[in-house]
C-alpha positions in Angstrom: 29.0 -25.2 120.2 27.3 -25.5 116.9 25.2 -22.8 116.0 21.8 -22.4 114.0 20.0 -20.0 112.4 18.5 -18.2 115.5 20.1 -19.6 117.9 22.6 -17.0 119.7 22.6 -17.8 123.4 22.3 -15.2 126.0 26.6 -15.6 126.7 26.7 -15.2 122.8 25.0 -12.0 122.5 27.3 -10.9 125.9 30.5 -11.6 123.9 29.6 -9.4 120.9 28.3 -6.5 123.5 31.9 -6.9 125.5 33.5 -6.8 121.8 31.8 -4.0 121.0 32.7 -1.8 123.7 36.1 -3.5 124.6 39.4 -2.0 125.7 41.8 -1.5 122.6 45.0 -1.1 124.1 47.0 -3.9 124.0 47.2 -6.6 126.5 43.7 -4.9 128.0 41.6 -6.4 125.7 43.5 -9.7 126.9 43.2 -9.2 130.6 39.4 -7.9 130.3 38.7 -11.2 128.6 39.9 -13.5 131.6 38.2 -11.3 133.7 34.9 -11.0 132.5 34.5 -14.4 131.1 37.0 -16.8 132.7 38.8 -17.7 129.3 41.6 -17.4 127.2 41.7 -15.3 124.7 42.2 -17.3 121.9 38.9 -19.3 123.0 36.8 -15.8 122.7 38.2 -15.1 119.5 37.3 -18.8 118.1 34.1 -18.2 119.7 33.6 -14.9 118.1 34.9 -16.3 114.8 31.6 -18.5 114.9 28.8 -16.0 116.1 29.9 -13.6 113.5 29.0 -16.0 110.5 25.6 -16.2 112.1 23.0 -14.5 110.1 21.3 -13.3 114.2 24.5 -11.6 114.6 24.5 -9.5 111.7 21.0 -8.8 112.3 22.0 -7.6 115.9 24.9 -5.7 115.3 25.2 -5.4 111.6 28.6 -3.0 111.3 30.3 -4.8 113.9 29.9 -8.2 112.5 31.1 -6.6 109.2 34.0 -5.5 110.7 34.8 -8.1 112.2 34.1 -10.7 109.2 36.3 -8.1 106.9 39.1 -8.2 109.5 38.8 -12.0 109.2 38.8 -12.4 105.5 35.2 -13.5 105.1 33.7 -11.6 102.3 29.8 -11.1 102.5 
């Protein structure tokens, strides 16, 4: 999916809600992701990787997407 400005989709705005408030133990975070959305987990995180450098996400949840663009090298 290619994304515009405005354009986070209803499953978008789920993701950064589940990454929010996700399990941080190891391997939980992995098995909550198949479970909740029926992917792998590298698939969520190249998904996340792309609604973070959307300018709605930071306006949604602004100190999440920071963290999670610092964590990925992408300097605001």
């Amino acid at each position: 999916m290619f994304y515009s400005l405005g354009m986070l989709s209803a499953d978008d705005l789920t993701l950064l809600q589940f990454e929010a408030s996700a399990p941080r133990a190891p391997g939980a975070k992995e098995e909550a992701i198949r479970a909740t959305f029926g992917i792998s987990p590298v698939r969520y995180y190249q998904r996340l990787n792309l609604i973070i450098d959307t300018p709605e996400a930071m306006k949604i949840h602004p100190t999440l997407v920071s963290r999670l663009r610092r964590r990925a090298g992408k300097i605001d």
